[in-house]
C-alpha positions in Angstrom: -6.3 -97.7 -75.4 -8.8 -100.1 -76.9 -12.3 -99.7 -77.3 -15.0 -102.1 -75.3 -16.3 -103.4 -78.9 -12.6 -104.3 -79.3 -12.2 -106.0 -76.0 -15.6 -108.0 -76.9 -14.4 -109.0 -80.1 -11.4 -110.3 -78.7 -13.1 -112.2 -75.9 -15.0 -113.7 -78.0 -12.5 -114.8 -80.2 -10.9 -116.7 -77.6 -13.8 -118.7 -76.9 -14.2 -119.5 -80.3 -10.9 -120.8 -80.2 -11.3 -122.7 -77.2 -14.0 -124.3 -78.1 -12.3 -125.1 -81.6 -9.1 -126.6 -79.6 -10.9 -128.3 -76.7 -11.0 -131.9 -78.6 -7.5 -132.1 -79.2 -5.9 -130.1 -76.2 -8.1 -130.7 -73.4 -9.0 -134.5 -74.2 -6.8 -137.1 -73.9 -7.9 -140.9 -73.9 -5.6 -143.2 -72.2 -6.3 -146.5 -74.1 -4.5 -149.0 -71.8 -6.5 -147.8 -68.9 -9.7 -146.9 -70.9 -9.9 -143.6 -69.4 -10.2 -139.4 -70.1 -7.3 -137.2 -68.8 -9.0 -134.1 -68.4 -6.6 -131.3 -69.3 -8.3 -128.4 -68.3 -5.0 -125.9 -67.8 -4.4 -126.2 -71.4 -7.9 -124.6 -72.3 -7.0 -121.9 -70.0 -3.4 -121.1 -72.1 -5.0 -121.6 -75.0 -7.8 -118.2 -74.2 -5.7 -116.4 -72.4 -3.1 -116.6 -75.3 -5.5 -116.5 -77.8 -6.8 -113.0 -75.9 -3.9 -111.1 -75.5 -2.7 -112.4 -79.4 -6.1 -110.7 -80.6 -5.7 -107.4 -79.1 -1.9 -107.5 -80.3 -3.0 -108.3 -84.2 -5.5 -105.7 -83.7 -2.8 -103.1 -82.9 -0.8 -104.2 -85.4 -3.2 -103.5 -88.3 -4.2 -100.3 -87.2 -0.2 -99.4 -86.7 0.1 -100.6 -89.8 -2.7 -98.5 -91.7 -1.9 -95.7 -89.8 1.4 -95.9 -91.5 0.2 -96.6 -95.2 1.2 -100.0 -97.2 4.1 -98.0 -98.9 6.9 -100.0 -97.8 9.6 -97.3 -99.6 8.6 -94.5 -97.3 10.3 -96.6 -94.3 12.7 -95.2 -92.1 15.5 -97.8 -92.5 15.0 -98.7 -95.9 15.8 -94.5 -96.5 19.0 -94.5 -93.6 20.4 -97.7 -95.7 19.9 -95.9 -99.1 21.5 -92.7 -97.1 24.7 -94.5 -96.0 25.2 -96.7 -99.3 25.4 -93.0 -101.6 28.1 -92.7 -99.8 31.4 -94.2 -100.9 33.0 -94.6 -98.4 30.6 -96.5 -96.5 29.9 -98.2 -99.7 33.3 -98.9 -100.2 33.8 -100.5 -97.1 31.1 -103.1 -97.0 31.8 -104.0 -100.4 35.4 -104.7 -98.6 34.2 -106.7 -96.0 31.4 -108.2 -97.4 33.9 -109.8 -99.9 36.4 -111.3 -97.1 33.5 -112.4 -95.3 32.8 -114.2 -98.7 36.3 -115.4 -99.1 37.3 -116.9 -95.7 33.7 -118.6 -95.1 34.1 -122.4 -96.2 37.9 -121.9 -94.3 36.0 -120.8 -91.1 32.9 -122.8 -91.3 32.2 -126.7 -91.7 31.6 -128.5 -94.7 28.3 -128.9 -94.0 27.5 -125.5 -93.6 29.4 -124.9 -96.8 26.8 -126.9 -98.8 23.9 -125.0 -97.3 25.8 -121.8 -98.2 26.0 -123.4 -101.8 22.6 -124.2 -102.1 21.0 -120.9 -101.0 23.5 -119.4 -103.6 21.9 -121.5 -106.0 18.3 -119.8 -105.6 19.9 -116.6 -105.1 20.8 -116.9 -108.9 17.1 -118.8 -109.7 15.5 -115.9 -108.0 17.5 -113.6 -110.1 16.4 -115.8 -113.2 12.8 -116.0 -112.2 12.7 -112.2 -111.3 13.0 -111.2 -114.5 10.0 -113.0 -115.9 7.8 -112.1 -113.1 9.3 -108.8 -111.5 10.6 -107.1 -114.1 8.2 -108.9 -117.0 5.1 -109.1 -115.1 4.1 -112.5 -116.1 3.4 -115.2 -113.6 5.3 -118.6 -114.1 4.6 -121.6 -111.8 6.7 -124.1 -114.2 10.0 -122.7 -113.6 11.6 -126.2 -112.4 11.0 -127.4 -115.6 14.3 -125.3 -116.9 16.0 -126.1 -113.9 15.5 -129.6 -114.7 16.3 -129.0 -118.5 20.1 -127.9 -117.2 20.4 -130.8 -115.0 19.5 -133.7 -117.0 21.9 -131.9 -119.9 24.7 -132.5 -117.6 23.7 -135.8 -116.6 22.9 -137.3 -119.7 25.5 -135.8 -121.8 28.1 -136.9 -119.3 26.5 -140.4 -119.0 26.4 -140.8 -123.3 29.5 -139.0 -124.3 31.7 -137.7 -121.3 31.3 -134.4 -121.5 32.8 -132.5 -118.6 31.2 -130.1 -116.4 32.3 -127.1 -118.2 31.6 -127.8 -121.5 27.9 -128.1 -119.9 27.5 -125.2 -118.1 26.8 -123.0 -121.2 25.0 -125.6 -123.8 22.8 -126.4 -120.4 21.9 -122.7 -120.4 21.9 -122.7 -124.3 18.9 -125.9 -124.0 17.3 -123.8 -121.3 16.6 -120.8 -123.6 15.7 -122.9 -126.3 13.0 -124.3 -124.3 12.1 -120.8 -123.0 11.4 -119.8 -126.2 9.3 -123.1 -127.2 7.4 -122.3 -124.0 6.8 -118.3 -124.7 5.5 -118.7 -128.4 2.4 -120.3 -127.4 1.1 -118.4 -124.7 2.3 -114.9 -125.9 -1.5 -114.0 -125.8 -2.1 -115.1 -122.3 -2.2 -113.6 -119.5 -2.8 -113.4 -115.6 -4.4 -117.0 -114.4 -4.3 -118.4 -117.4 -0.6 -117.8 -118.2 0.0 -119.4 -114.5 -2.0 -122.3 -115.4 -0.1 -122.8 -119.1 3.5 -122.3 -117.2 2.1 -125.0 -114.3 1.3 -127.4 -116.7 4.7 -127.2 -118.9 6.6 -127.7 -115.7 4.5 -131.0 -115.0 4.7 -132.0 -118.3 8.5 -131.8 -118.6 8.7 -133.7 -114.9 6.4 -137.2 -116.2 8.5 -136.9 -119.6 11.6 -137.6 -117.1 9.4 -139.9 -115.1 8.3 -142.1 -117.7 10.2 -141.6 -120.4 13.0 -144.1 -119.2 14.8 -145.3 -122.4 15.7 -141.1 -122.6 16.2 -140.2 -118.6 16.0 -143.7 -116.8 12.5 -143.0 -115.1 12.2 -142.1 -111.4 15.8 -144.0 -111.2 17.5 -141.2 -112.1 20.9 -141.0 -112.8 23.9 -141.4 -110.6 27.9 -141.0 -110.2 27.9 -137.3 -111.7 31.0 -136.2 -111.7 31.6 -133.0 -109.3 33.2 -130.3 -111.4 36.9 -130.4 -111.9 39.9 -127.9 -111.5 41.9 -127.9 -114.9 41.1 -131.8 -114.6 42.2 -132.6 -111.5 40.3 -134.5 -109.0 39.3 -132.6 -105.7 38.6 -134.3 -102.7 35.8 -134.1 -101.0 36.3 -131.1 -99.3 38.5 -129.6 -101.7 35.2 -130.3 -104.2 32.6 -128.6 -101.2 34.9 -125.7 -101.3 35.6 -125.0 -105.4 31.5 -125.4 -105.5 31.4 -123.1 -103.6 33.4 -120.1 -105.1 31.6 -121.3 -108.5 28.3 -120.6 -107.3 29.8 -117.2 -105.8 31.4 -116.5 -109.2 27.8 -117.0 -110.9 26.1 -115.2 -108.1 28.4 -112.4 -109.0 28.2 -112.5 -113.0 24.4 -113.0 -112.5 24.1 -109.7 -110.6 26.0 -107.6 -112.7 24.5 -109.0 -115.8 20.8 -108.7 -115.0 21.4 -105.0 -113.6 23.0 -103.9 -117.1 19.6 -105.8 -118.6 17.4 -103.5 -115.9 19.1 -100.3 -117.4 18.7 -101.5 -121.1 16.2 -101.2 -123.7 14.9 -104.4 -123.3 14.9 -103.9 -119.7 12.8 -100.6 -120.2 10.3 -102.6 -122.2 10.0 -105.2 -120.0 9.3 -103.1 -116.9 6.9 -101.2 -119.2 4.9 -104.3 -120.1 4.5 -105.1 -116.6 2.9 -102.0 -115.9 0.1 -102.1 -119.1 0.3 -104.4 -121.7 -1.8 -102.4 -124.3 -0.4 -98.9 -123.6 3.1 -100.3 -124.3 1.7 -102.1 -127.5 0.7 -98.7 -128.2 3.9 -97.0 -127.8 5.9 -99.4 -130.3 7.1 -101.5 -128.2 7.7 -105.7 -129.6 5.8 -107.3 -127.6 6.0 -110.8 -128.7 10.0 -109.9 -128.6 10.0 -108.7 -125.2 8.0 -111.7 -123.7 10.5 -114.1 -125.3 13.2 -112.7 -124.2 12.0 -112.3 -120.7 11.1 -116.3 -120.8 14.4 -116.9 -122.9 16.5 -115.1 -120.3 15.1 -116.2 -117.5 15.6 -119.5 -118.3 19.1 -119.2 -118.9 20.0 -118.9 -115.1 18.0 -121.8 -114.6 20.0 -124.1 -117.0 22.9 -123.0 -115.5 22.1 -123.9 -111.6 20.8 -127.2 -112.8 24.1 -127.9 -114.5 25.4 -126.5 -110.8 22.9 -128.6 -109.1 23.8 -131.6 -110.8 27.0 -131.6 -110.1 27.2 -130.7 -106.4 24.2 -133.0 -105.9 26.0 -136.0 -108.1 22.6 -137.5 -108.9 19.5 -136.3 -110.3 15.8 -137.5 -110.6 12.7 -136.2 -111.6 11.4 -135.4 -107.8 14.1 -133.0 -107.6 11.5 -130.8 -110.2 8.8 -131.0 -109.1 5.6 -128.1 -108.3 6.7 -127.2 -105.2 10.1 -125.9 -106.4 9.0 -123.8 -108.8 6.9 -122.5 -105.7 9.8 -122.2 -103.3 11.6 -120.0 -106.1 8.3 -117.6 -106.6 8.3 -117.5 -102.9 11.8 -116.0 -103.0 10.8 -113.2 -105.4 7.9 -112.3 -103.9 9.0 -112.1 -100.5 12.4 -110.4 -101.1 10.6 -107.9 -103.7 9.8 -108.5 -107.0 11.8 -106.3 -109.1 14.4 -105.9 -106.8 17.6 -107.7 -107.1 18.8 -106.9 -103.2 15.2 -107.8 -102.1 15.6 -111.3 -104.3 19.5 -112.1 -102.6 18.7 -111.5 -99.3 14.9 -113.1 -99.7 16.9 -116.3 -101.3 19.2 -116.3 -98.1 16.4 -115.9 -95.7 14.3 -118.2 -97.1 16.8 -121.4 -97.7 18.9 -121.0 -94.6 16.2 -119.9 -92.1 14.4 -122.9 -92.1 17.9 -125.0 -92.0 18.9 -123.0 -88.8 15.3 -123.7 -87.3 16.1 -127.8 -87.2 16.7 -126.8 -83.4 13.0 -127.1 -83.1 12.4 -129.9 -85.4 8.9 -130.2 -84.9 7.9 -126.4 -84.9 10.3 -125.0 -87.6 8.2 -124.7 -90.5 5.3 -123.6 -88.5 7.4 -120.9 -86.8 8.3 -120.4 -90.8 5.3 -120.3 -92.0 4.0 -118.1 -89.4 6.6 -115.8 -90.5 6.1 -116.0 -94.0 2.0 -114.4 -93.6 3.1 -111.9 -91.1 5.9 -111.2 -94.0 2.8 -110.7 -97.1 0.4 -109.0 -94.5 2.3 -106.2 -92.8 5.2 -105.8 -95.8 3.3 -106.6 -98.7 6.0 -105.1 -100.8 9.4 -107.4 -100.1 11.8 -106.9 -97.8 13.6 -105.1 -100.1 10.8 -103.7 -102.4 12.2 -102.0 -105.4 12.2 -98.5 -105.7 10.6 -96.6 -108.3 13.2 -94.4 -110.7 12.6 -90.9 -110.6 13.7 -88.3 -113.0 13.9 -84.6 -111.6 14.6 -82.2 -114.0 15.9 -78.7 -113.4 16.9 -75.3 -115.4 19.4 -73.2 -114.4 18.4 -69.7 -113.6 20.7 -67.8 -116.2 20.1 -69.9 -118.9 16.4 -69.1 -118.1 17.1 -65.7 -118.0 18.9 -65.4 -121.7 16.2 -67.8 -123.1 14.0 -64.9 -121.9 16.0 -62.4 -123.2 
């Protein structure tokens, strides 16, 4: 039960609000008629709601420090990680999740296809960006900018010299790293804010070198009639093209995932997760510092060179607003809601995030309210990720008759 003071504080939070609200939901000025509708029912919702929402929030917060903020020690995420050690349940929804996978753009629309594509897409730029910020610990805001570095290599190489799509893919993710590394030497001393602020900035100033530089990247024009990619150089229709997209962007998801988690279990990955946790100490322990931040920046903007490549030629035209801030924002968003450090928290954060807000068109004028309402409820009461990652643990145990001859 809650507490008088509670009650109070609640009550008069709902006047507040009504008294906050009452210009634009109670007053409504006719100006044909030169009159004031007086709409006195909707200051009544508006406490009541705004009453009954306190107390709720109220309970919420104490429910969830009465719990504790470790996200790990929940209930489902351990009956999940119970059922996936075993095989066979592991086995199976490996089986199905990949005939699921396989028969979707035969069972679904082509539009539905695309948006499948697409979220795909930032699945692998989450992946890319998660390695620079979850398992690097460095915060980059200018991420578009090698996003935008793989597109534009498709487009203008295709546009100069013909080069097909393929040929692309890997000297767009080639480009990328080059730039990574451009980007990393400079700021290998920075950290925290400041990093953020340097990364910000080299995203912007990569987006008004394609803006204005138009003799190099035609401007804010852009360039069009990119050719879709091709199958062993025959032309796809439409659909046929939605549908091969589609499996390519599955194929990298794949390759991505397997990749990065052989990178998580190497030496480098070790470092990495090491220099996230103190800088100095793993200076102090040997570890290359300057070598691990470039590769974190180098690696990270591989994947993003790739899905611009991608992007480029499922979109078939590119401009400069396609990079801009807010991408680089939408793809923290993914790794920080899904879980930084976590590559299952990343895919389904990347899904969430990009479809959820396509299957909320329904309520076209609420949906990224309802979103964003989502999205604070998300970093207040599961600050960790949906899927936050799980710390390793090493238990180490001697057997009893080895102890016993040691003894002896």
């Amino acid at each position: 039960m809650f507490s008088i003071k509670e009650l109070k504080r609640a009550f008069l939070t709902s006047l507040w609000f009504m008294f906050l609200t009452f210009p634009l939901l109670v007053m409504k000025v006719n100006t044909i008629t030169d009159t004031v509708i007086w709409r006195w029912m909707n200051l009544l919702y508006v406490g009541v709601g705004t009453f009954f929402l306190s107390i709720l929030w109220k309970y919420l917060l104490e429910r969830r420090d009465a719990k504790g903020s470790d996200s790990t020690k929940n209930p489902f995420n351990e009956k999940i990680s119970k059922y996936m050690k075993n095989k066979r349940v592991k086995t199976s929804a490996i089986v199905a999740l990949l005939l699921i996978v396989i028969i979707y753009p035969f069972i679904m629309s082509m539009y539905q296809t695309s948006i499948m594509t697409t979220a795909l897409m930032y699945v692998v730029l989450g992946l890319g960006l998660n390695i620079v910020v979850g398992f690097g610990g460095l915060l980059h805001l200018g991420y578009a900018a090698f996003y935008a570095v793989g597109a534009y290599t498709y487009g203008l190489l295709f546009y100069h010299f013909g080069i097909s799509f393929w040929i692309c893919l890997p000297l767009g993710a080639f480009l990328s790293a080059v730039f990574g590394i451009l980007l990393g030497f400079p700021i290998l001393r920075l950290r925290g804010d400041y990093l953020a602020i340097v990364t910000l900035a080299f995203g912007e100033i990569v987006r008004l070198i394609l803006e204005n530089w138009n003799d190099f990247s035609f401007g804010p024009s852009g360039i069009a009639n990119i050719p879709r990619p091709d199958f062993f150089g025959q032309k796809l229709r439409l659909a046929q093209v939605t549908n091969f997209t589609y499996f390519i962007a599955i194929g990298l998801t794949i390759l991505t995932i397997v990749l990065i988690r052989r990178m998580e279990s190497s030496k480098m990955g070790r470092a990495w997760e090491a220099m996230r946790e103190d800088e100095i100490a793993c200076q102090s322990m040997g570890i290359d510092i300057t070598k691990a931040k470039l590769t974190a920046f180098s690696m990270g903007a591989v994947w993003a060179g790739i899905m611009g490549v991608l992007f480029a030629a499922k979109t078939t035209f590119i401009n400069p607003a396609s990079f801009t801030t807010w991408e680089s924002i939408v793809i923290l968003c993914v790794v920080v809601i899904g879980g930084m450090g976590s590559i299952p928290g990343v895919i389904v954060g990347a899904l969430i995030f990009i479809l959820t807000p396509e299957y909320l068109r329904a309520f076209s004028q609420y949906r990224m309210l309802i979103f964003g309402i989502a999205l604070v409820m998300m970093m207040i009461f599961r600050p960790g990720g949906i899927i936050p990652k799980i710390r390793r643990s090493y238990k180490f145990s001697t057997d009893s008759k080895e102890t016993q001859e040691g003894e002896a």
